[in-house]
PDB file of N, CA, C and O in Angstrom:
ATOM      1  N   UNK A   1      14.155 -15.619   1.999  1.00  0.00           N
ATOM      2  CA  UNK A   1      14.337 -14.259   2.442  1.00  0.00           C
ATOM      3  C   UNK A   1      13.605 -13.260   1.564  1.00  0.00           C
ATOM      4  O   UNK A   1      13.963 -12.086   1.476  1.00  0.00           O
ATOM      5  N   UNK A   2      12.463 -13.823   0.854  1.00  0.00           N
ATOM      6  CA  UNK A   2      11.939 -12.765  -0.274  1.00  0.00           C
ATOM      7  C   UNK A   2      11.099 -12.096   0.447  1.00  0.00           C
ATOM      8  O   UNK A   2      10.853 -10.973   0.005  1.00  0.00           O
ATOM      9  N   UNK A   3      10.367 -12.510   1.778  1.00  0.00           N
ATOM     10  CA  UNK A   3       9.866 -11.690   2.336  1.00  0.00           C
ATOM     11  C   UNK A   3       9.837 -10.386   2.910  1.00  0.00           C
ATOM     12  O   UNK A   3       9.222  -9.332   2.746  1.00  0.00           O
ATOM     13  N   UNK A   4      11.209 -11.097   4.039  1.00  0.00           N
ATOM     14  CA  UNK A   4      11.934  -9.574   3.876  1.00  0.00           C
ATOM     15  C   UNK A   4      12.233  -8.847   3.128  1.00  0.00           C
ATOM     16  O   UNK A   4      12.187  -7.649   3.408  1.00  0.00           O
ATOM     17  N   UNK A   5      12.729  -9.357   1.677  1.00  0.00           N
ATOM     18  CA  UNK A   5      13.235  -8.222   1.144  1.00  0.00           C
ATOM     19  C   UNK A   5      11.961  -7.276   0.533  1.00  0.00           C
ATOM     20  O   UNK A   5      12.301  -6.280  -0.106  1.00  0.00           O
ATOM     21  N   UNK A   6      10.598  -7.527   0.690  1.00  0.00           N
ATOM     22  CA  UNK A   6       9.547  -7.127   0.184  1.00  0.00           C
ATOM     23  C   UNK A   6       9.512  -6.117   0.991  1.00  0.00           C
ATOM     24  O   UNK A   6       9.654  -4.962   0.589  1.00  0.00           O
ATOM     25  N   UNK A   7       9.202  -6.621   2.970  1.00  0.00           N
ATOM     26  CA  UNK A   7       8.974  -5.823   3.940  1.00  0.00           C
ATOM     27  C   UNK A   7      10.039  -4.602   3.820  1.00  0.00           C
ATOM     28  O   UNK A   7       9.672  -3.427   3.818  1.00  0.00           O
ATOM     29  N   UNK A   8      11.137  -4.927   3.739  1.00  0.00           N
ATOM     30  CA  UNK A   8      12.355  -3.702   3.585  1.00  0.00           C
ATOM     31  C   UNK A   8      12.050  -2.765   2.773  1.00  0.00           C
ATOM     32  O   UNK A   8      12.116  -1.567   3.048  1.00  0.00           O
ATOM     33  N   UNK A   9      11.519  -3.468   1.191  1.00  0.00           N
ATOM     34  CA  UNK A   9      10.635  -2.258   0.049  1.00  0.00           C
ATOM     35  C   UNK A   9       9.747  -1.535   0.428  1.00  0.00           C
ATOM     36  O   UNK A   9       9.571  -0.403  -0.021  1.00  0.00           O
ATOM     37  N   UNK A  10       8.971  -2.131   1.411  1.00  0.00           N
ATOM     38  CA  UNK A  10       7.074  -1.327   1.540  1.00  0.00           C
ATOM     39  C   UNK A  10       6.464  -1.960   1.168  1.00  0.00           C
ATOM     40  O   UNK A  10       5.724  -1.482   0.308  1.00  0.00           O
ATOM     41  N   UNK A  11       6.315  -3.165   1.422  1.00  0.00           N
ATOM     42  CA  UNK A  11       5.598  -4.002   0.637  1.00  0.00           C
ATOM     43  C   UNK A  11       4.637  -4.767   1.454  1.00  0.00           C
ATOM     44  O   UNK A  11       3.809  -5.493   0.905  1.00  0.00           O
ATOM     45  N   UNK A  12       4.704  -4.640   2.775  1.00  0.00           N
ATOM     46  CA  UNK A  12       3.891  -5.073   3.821  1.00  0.00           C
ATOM     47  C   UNK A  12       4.773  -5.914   5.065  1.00  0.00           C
ATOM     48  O   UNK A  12       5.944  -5.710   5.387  1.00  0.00           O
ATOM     49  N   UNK A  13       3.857  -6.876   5.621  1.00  0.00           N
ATOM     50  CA  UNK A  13       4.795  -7.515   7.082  1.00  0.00           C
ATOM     51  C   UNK A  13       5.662  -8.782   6.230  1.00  0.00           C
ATOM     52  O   UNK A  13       5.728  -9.150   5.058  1.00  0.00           O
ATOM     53  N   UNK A  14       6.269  -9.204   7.531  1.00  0.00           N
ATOM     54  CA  UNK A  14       7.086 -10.839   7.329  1.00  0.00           C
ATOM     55  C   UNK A  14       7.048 -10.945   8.813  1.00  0.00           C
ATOM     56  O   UNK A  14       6.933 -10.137   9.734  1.00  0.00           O
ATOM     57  N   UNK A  15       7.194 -12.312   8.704  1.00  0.00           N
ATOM     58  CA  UNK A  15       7.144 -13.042  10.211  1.00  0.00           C
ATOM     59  C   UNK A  15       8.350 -13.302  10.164  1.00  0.00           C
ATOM     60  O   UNK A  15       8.530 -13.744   9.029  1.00  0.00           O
ATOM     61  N   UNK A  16       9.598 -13.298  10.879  1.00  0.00           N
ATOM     62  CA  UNK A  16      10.725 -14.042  11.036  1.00  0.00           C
ATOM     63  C   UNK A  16      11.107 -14.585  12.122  1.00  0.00           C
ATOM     64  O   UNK A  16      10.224 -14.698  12.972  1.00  0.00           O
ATOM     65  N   UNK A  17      12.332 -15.036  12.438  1.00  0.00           N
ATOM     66  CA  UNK A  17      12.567 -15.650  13.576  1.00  0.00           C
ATOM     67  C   UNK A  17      13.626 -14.500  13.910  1.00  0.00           C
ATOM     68  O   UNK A  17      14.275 -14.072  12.955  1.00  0.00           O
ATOM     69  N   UNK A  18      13.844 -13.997  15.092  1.00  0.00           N
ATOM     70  CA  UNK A  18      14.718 -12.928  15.798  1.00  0.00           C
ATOM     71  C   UNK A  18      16.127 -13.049  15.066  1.00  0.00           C
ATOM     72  O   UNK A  18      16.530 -12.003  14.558  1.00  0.00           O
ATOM     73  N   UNK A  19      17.007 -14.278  14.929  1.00  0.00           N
ATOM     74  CA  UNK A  19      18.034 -14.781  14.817  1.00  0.00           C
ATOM     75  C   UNK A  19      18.196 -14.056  13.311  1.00  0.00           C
ATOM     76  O   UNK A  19      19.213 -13.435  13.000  1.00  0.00           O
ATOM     77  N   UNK A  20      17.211 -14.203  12.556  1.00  0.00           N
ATOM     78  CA  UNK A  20      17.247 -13.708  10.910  1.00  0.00           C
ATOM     79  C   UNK A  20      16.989 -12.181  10.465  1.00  0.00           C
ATOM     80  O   UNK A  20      17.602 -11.551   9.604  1.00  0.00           O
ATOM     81  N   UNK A  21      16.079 -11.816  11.158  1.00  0.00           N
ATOM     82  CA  UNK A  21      15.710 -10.244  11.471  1.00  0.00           C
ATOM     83  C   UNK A  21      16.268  -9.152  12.647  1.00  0.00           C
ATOM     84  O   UNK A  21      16.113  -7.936  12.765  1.00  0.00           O
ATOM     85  N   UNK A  22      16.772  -9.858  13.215  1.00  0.00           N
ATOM     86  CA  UNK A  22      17.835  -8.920  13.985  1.00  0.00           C
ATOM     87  C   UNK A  22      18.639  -7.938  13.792  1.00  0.00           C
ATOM     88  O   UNK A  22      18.587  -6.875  14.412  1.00  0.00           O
ATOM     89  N   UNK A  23      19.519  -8.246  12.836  1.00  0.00           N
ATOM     90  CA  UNK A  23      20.593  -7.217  12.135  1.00  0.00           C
ATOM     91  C   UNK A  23      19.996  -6.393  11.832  1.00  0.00           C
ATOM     92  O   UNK A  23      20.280  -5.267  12.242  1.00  0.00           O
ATOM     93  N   UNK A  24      18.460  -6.699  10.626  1.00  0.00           N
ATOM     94  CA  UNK A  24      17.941  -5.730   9.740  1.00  0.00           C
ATOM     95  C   UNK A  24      17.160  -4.671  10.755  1.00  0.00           C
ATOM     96  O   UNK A  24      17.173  -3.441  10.693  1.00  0.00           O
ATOM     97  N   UNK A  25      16.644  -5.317  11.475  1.00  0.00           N
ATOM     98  CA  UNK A  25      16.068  -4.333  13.042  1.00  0.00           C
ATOM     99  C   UNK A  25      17.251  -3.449  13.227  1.00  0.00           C
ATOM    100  O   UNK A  25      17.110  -2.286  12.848  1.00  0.00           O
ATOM    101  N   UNK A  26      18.356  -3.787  13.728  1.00  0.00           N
ATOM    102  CA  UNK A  26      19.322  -3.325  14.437  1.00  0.00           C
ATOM    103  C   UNK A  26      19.494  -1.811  13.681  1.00  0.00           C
ATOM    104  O   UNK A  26      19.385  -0.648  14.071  1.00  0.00           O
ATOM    105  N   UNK A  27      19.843  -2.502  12.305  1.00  0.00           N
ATOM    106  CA  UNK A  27      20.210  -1.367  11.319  1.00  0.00           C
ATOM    107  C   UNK A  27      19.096  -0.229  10.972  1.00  0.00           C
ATOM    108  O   UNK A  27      19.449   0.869  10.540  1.00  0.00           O
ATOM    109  N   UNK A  28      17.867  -0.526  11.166  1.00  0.00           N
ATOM    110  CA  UNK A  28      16.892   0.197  10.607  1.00  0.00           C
ATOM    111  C   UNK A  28      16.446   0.173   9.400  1.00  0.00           C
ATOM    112  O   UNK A  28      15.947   1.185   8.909  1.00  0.00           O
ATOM    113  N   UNK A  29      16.560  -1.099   8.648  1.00  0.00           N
ATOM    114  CA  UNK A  29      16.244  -1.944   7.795  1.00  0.00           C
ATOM    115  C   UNK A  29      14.833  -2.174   7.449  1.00  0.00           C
ATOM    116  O   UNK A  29      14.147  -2.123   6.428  1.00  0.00           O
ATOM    117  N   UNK A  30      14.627  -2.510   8.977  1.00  0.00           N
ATOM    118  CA  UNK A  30      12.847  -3.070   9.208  1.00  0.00           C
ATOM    119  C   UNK A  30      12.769  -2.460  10.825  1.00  0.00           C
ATOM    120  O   UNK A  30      13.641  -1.939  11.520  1.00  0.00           O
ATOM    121  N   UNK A  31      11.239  -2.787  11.110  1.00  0.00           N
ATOM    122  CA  UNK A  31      10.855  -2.159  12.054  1.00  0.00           C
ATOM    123  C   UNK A  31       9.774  -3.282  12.812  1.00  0.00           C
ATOM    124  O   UNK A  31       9.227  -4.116  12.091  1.00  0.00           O
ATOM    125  N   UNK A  32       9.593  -3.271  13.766  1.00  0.00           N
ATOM    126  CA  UNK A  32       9.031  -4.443  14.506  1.00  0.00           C
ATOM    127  C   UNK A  32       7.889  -3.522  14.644  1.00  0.00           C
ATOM    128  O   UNK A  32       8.061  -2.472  15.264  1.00  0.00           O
ATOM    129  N   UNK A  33       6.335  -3.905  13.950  1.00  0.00           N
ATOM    130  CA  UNK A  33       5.233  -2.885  14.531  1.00  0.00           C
ATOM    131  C   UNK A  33       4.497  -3.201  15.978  1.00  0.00           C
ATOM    132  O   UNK A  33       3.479  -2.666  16.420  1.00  0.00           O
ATOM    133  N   UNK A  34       5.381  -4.312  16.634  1.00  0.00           N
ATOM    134  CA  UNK A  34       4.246  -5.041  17.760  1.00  0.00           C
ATOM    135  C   UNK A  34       5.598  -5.307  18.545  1.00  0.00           C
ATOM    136  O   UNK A  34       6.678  -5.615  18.040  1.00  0.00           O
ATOM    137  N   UNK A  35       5.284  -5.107  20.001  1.00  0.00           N
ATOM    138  CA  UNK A  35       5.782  -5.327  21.132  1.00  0.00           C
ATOM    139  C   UNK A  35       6.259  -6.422  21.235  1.00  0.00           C
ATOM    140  O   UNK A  35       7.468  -6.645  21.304  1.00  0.00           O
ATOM    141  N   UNK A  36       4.894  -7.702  21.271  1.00  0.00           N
ATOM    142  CA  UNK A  36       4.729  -8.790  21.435  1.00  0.00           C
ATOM    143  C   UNK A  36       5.888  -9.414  20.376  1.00  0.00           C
ATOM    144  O   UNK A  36       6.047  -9.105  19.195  1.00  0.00           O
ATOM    145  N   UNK A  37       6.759 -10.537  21.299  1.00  0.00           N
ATOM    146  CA  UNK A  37       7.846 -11.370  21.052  1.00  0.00           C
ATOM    147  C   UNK A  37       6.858 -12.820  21.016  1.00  0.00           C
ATOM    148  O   UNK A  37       5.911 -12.899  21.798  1.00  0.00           O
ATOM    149  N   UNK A  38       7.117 -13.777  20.193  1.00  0.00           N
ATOM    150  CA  UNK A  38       6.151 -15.292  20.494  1.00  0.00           C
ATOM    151  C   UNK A  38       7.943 -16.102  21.033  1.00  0.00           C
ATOM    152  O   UNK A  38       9.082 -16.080  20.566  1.00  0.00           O
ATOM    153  N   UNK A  39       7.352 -16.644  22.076  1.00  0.00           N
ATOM    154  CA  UNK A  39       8.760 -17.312  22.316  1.00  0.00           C
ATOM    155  C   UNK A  39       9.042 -18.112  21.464  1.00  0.00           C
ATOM    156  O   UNK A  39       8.068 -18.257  20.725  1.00  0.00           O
ATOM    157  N   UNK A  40      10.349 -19.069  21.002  1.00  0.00           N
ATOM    158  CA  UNK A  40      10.941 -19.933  20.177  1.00  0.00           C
ATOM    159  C   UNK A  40      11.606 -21.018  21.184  1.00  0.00           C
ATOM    160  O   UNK A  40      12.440 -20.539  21.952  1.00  0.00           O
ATOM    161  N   UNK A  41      11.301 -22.725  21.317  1.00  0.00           N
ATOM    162  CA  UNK A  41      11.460 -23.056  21.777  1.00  0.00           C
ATOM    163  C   UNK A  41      12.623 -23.794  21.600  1.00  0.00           C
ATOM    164  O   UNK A  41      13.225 -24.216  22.588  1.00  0.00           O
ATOM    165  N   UNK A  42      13.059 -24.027  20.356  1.00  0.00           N
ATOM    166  CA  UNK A  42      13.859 -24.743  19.606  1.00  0.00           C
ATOM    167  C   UNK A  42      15.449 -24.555  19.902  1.00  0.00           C
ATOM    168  O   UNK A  42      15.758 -23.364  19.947  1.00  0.00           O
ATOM    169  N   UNK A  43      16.420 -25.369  20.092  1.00  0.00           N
ATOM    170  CA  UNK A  43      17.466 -25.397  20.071  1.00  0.00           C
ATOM    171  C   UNK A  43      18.424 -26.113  19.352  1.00  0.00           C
ATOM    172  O   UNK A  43      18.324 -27.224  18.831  1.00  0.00           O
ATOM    173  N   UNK A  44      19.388 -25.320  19.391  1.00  0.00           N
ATOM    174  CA  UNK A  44      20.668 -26.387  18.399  1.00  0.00           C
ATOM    175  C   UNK A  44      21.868 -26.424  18.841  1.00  0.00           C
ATOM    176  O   UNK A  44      22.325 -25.494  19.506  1.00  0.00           O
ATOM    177  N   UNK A  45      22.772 -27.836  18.444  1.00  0.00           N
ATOM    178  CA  UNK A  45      23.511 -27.971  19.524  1.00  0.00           C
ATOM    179  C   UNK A  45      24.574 -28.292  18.152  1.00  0.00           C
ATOM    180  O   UNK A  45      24.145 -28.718  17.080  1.00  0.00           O
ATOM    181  N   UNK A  46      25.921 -28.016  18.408  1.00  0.00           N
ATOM    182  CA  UNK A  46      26.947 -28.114  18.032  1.00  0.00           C
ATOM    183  C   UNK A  46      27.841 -29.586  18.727  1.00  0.00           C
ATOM    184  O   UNK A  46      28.169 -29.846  19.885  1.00  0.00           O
ATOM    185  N   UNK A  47      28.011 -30.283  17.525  1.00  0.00           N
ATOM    186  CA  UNK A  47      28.756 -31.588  18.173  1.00  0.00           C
ATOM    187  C   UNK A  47      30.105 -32.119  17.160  1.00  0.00           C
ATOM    188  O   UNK A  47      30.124 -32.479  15.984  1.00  0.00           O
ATOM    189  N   UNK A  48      30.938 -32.017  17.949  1.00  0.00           N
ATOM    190  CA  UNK A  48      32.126 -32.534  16.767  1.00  0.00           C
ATOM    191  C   UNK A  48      32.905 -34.021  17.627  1.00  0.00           C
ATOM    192  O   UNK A  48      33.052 -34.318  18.812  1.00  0.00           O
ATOM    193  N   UNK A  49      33.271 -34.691  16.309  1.00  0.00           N
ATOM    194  CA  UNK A  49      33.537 -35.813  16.890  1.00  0.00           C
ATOM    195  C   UNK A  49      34.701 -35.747  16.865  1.00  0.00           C
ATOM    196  O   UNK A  49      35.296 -34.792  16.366  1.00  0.00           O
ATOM    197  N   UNK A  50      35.412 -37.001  17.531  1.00  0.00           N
ATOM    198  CA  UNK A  50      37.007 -36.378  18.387  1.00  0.00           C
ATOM    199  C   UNK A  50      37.876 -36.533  16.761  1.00  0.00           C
ATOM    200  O   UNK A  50      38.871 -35.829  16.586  1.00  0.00           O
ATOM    201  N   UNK A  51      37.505 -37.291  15.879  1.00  0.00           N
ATOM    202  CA  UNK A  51      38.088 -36.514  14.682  1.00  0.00           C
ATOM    203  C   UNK A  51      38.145 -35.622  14.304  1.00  0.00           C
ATOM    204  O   UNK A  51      39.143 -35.302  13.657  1.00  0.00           O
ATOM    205  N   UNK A  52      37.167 -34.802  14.494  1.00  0.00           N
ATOM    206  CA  UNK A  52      36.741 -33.298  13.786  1.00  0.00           C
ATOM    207  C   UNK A  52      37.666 -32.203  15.098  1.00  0.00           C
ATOM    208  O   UNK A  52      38.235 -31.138  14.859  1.00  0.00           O
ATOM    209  N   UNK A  53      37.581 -32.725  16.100  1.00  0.00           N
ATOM    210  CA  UNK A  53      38.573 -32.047  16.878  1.00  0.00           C
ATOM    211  C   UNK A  53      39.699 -31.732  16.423  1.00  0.00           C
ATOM    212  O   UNK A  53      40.009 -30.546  16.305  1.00  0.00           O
ATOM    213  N   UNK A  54      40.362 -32.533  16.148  1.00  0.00           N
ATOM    214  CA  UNK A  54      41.764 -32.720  15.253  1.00  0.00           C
ATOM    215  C   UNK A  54      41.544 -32.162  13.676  1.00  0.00           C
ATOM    216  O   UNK A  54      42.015 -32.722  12.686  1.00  0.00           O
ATOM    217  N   UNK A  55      40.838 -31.106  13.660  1.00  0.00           N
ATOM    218  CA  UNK A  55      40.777 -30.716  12.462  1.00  0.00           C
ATOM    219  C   UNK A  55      40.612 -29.131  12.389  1.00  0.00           C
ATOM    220  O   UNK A  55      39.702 -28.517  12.944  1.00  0.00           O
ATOM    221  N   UNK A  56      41.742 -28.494  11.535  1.00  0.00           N
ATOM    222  CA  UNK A  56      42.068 -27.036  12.302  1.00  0.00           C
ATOM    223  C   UNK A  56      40.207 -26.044  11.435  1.00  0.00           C
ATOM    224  O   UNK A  56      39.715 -24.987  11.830  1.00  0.00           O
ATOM    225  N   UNK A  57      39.776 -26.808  10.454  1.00  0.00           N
ATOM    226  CA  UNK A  57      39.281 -26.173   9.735  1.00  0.00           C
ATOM    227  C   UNK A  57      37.864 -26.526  10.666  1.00  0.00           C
ATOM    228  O   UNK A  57      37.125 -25.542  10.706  1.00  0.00           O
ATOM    229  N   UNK A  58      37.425 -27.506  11.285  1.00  0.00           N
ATOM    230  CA  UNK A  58      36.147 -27.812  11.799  1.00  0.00           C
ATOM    231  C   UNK A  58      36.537 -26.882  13.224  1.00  0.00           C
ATOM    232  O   UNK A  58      35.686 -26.144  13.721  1.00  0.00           O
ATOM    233  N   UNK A  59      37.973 -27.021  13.832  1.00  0.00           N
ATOM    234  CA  UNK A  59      37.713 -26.312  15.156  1.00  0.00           C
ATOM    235  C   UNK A  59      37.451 -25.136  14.893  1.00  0.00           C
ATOM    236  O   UNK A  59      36.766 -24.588  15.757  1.00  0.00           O
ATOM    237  N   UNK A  60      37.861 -24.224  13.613  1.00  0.00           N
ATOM    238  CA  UNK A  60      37.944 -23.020  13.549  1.00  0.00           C
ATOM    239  C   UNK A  60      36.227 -22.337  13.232  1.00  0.00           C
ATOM    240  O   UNK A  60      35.809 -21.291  13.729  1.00  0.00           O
ATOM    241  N   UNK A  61      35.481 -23.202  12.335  1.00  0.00           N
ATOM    242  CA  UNK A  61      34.038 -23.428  12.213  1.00  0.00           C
ATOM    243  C   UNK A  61      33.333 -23.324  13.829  1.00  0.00           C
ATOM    244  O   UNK A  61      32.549 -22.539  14.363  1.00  0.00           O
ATOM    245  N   UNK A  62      33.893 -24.266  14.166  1.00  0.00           N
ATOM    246  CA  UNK A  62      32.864 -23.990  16.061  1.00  0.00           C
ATOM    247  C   UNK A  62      33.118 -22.592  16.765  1.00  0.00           C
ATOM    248  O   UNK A  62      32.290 -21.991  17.450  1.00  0.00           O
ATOM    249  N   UNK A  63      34.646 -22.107  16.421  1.00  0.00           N
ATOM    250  CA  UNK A  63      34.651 -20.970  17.454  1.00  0.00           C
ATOM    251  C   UNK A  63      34.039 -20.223  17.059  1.00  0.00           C
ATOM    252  O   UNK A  63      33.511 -19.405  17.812  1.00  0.00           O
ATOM    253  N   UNK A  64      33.848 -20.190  15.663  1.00  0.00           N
ATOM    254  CA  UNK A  64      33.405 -18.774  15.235  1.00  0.00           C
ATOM    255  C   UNK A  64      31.755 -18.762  15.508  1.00  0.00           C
ATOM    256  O   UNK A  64      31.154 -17.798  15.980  1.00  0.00           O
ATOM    257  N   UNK A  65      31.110 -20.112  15.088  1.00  0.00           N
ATOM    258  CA  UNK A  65      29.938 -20.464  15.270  1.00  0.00           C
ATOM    259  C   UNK A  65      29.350 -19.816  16.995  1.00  0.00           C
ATOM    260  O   UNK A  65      28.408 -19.070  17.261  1.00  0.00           O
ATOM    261  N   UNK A  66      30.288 -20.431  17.829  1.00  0.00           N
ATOM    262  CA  UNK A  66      30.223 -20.087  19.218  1.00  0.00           C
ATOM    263  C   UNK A  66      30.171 -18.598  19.432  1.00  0.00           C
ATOM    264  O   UNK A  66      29.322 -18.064  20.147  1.00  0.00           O
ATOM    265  N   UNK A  67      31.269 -17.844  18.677  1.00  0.00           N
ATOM    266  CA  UNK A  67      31.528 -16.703  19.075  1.00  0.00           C
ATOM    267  C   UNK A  67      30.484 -15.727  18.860  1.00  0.00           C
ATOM    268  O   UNK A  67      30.387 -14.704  19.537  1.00  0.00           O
ATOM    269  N   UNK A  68      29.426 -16.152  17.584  1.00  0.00           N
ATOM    270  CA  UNK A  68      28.245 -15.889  16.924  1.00  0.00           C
ATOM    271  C   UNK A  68      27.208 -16.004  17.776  1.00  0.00           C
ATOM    272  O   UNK A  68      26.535 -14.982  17.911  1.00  0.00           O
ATOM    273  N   UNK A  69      26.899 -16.917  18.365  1.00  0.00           N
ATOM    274  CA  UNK A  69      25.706 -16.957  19.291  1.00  0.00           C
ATOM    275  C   UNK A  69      25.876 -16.311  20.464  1.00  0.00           C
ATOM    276  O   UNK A  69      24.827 -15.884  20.947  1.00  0.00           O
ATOM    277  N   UNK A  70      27.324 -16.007  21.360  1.00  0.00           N
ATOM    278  CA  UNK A  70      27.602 -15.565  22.421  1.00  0.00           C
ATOM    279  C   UNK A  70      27.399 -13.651  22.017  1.00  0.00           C
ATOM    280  O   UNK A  70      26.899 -12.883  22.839  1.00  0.00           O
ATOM    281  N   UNK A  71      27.742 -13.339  21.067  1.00  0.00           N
ATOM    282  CA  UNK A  71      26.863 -12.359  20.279  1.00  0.00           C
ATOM    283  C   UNK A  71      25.997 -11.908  20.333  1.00  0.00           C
ATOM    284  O   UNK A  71      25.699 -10.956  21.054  1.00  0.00           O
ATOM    285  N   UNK A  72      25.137 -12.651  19.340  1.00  0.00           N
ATOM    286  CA  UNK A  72      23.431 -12.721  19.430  1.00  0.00           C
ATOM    287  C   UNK A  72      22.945 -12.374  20.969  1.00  0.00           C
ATOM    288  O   UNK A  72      22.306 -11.425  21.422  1.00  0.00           O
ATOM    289  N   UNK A  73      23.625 -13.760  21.690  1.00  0.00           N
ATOM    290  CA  UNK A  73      22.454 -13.199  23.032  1.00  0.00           C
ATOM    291  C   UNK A  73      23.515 -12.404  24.047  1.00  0.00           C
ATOM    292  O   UNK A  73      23.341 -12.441  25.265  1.00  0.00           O
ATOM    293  N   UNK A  74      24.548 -11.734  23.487  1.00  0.00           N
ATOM    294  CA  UNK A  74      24.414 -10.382  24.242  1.00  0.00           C
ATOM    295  C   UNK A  74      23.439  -9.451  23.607  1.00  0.00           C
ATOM    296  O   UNK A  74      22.555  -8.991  24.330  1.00  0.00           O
ATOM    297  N   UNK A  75      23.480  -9.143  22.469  1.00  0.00           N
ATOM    298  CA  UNK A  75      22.228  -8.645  21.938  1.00  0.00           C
ATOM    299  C   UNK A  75      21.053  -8.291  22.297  1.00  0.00           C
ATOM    300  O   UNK A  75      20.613  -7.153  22.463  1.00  0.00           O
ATOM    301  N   UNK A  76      20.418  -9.548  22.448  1.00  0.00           N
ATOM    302  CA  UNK A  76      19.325 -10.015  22.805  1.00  0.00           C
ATOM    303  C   UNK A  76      18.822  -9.479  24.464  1.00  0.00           C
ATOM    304  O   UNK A  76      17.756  -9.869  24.942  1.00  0.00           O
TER     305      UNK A  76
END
């Protein structure tokens, strides 16, 4: 994250991924000088095994995880 924290100083660009630079956008932190979005193709998937089900501390990890991305791409 030293990049950003350069770009946030004045210190020139950073490339990030939306997911990481978002907030700081949001807030007025940083500033996007280009329109242009490059799509991201990549995904990640959340998997718990039926042990981890039974586990108040892993279920409580997914919702929040979940509740985080359902977030983001209202956001978005």
């Amino acid at each position: 994250m030293v990049g950003l924290s350069v770009a946030m100083a004045g210190g020139g660009l950073c490339l990030a991924h939306d997911t990481i630079a978002r907030r700081l956008l949001d807030e007025g932190r940083l500033t996007a000088p280009f329109e242009h979005r490059a799509p991201m193709p990549e995904a990640y998937y959340l998997l718990l095994s039926p042990q981890a089900e039974e586990t108040p501390g892993a279920v409580a990890f997914a919702d929040w995880i979940r509740a985080e991305i359902a977030a983001e791409q209202h956001r978005a």
